[in-house]
C-alpha positions as CSV (number, residue, x, y, z in Angstrom):
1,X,45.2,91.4,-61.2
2,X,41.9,93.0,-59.6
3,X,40.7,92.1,-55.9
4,X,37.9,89.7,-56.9
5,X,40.7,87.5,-59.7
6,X,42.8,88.1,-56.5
7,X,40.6,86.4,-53.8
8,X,39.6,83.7,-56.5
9,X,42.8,82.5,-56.3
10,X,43.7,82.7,-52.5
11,X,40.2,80.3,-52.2
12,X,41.7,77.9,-54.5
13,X,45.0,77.9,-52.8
14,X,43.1,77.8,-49.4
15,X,40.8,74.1,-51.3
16,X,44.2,72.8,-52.4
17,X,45.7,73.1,-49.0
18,X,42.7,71.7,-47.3
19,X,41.9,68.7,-50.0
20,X,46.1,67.9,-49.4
21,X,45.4,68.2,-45.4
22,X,42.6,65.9,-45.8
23,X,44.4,63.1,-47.7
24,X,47.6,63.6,-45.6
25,X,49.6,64.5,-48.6
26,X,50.6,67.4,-45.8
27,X,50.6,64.7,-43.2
28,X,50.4,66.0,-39.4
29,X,54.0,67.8,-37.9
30,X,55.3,68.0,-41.0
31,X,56.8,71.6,-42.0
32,X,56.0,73.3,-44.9
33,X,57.4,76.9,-46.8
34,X,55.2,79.2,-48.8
35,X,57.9,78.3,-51.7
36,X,57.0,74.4,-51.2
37,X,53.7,75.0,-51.2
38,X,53.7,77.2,-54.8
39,X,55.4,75.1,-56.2
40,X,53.0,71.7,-55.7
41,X,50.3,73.9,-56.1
42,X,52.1,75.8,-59.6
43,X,50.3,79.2,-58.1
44,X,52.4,82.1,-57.5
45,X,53.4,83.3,-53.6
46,X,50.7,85.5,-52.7
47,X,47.6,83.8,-53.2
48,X,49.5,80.6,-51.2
49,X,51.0,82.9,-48.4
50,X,47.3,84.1,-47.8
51,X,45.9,80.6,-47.6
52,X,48.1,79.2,-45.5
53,X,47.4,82.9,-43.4
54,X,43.4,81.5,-43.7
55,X,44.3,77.8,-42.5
56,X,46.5,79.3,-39.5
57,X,43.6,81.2,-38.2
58,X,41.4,78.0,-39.0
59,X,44.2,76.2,-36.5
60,X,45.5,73.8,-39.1
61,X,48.7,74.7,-39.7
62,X,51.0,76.4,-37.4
63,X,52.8,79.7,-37.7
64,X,56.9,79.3,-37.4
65,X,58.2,82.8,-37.5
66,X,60.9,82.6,-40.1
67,X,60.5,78.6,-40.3
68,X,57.0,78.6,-42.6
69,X,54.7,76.9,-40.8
70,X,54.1,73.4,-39.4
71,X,50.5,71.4,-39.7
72,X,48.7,71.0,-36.9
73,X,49.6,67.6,-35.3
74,X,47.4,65.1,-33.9
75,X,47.3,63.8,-30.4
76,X,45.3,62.9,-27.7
77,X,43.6,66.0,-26.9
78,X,42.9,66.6,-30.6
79,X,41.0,63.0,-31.0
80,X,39.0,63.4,-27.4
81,X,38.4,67.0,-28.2
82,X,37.3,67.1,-31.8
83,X,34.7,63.9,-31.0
84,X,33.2,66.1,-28.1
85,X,32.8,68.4,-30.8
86,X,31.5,66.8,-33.4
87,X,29.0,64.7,-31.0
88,X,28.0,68.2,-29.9
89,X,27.1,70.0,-33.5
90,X,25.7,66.8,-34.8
91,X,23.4,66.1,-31.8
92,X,21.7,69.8,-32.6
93,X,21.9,68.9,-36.4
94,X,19.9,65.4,-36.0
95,X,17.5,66.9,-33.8
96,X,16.6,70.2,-36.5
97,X,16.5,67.2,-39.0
98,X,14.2,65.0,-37.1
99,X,11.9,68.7,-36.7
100,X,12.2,69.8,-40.3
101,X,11.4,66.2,-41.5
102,X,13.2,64.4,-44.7
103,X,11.7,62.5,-47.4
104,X,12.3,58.8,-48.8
105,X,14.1,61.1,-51.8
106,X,16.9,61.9,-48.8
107,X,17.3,58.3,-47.9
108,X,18.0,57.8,-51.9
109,X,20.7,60.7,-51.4
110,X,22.1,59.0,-48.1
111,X,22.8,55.9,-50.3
112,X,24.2,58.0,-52.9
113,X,27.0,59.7,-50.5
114,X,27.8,55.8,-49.0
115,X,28.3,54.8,-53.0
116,X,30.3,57.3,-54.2
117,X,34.2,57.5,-54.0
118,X,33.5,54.0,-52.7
119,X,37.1,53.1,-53.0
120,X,37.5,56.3,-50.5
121,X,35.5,55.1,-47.3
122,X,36.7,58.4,-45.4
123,X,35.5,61.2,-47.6
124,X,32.0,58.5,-47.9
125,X,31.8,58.6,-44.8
126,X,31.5,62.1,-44.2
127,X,30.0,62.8,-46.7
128,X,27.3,61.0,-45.3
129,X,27.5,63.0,-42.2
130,X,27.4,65.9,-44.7
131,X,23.7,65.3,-45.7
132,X,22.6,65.6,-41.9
133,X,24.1,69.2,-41.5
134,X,22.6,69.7,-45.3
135,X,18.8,68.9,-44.1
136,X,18.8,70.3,-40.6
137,X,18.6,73.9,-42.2
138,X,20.8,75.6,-39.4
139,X,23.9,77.8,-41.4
140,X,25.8,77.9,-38.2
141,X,25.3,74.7,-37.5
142,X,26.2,73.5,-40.9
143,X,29.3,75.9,-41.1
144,X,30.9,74.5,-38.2
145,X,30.7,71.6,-39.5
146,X,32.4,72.5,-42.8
147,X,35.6,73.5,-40.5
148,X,35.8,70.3,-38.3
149,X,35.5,68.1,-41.6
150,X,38.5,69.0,-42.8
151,X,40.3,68.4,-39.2
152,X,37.7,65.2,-38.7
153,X,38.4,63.6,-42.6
154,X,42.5,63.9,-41.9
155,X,42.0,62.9,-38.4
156,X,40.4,59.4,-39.7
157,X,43.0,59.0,-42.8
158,X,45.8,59.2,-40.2
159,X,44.7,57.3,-37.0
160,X,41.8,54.8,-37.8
161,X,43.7,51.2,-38.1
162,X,43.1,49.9,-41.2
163,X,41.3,46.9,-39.4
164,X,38.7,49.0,-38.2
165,X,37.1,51.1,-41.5
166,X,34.3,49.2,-41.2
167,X,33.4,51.6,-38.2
168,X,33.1,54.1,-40.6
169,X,29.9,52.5,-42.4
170,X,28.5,51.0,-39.1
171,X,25.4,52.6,-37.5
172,X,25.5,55.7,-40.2
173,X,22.7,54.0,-42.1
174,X,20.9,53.3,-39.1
175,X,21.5,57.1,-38.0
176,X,20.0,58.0,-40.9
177,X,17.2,55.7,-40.8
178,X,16.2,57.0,-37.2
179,X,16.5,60.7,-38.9
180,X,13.8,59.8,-41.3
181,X,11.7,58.7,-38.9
182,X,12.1,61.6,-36.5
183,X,13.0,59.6,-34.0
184,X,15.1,62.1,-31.8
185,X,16.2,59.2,-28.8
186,X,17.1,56.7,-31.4
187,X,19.1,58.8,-33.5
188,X,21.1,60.7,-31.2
189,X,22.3,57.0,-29.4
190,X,23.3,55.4,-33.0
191,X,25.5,59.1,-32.9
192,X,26.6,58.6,-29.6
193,X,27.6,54.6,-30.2
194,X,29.5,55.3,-33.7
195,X,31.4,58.4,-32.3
196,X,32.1,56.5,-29.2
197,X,33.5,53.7,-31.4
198,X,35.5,55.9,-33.2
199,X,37.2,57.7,-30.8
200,X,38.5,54.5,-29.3
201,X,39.6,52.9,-32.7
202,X,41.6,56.1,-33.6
203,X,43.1,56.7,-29.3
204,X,44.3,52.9,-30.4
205,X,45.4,54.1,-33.7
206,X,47.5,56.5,-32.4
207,X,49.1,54.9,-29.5
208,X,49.9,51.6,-31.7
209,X,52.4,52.7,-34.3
210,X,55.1,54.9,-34.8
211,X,54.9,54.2,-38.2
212,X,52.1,57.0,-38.5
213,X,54.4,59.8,-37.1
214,X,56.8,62.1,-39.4
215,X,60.3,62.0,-38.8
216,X,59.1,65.9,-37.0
217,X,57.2,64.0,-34.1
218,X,58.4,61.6,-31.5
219,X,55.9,59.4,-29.4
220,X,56.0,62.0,-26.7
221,X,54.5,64.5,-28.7
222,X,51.2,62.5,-29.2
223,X,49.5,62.8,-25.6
224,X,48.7,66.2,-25.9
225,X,49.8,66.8,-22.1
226,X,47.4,64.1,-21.1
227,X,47.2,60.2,-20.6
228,X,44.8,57.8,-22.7
């Protein structure tokens, strides 16, 4: 196998173990073997083993010497933590958006990512996002965001209440809206309000249920050293 067939297929181990991470097929504190994963991918060892190397370093799954590795759970700290974030890149993505200006043709495409994989309102809904980080022109702005998607989509999938989806549609439209008008202030508080909103659905999320933890986790393990 040359390098090039080689690294081909360590990125689509690395997109099968993400796309799995996102839609919790590898739920949070579950453990996981280079074997396990070859087999549900039906790749051979190497091209897995250097995947799940890539999504160590990309903090998504944990290194267990001699154990495999265990993904990254989710707990207090990683919900407060990765909305800071997020709030933070998208704040500097809105406002090279609102400077670059977008076109009625963008709206059309915002209403295209709302529409598609309808019956999906997570990957929708940031795919949505997406278009922002698309339009604002900044590749380190946009390539940040490609990491925290991944740890944002599975974040949603496992601690938004079913109840509260519908905070996943509310004020994006109007976000985008504000975009297309360049109206910086406007924009930036429908971002501020729907991530606010978030964050408290999914710190309710989490604390609610034991239902949502593997048999790896127990309650304790959820605050993240810290207290709601």
């Amino acid at each position: 196998m040359t390098t090039s067939r080689r690294e081909t297929r360590t990125v689509q181990a690395y997109q099968a173990i993400l796309d799995r991470l996102m839609r919790l097929v590898y739920p949070p504190g579950v453990c996981l073997t280079e074997a396990e994963v070859a087999s549900d991918l039906q790749m051979t060892k190497t091209p897995v083993r250097e995947a799940l190397l890539m999504a160590s370093a990309d903090q998504l799954v944990i290194a267990r010497p001699g154990a495999g590795y265990q993904v990254t759970p989710i707990t207090l700290r990683t919900i407060r933590d990765l909305c800071a974030y997020w709030q933070l890149l998208e704040s500097a993505a809105v406002r090279a958006a609102c400077a670059k200006g977008l076109t009625e043709f963008d709206a059309i495409a915002l209403a295209e990512a709302l529409a598609v994989d309808s019956d999906d309102p997570f990957r929708a809904h940031t795919g949505a996002h997406h278009l922002i980080f698309d339009h604002a022109g900044e590749f380190y702005l946009w390539r940040e965001w490609q990491r925290i998607q991944v740890e944002l989509e599975r974040l949603l999938r496992f601690a938004l209440p079913s109840e509260a989806t519908d905070l996943l549609s509310q004020r994006t439209e109007a976000l985008f809206t504000n975009v297309l008008r360049a109206d910086v202030t406007a924009a930036i508080t429908e971002l501020d309000g729907h991530i606010a909103d978030l964050q408290a659905a999914l710190i309710d999320g989490l604390l609610s249920s034991d239902t949502r933890l593997p048999p790896s986790l127990s309650r304790g393990d959820i605050s993240g050293g810290d207290r709601p």
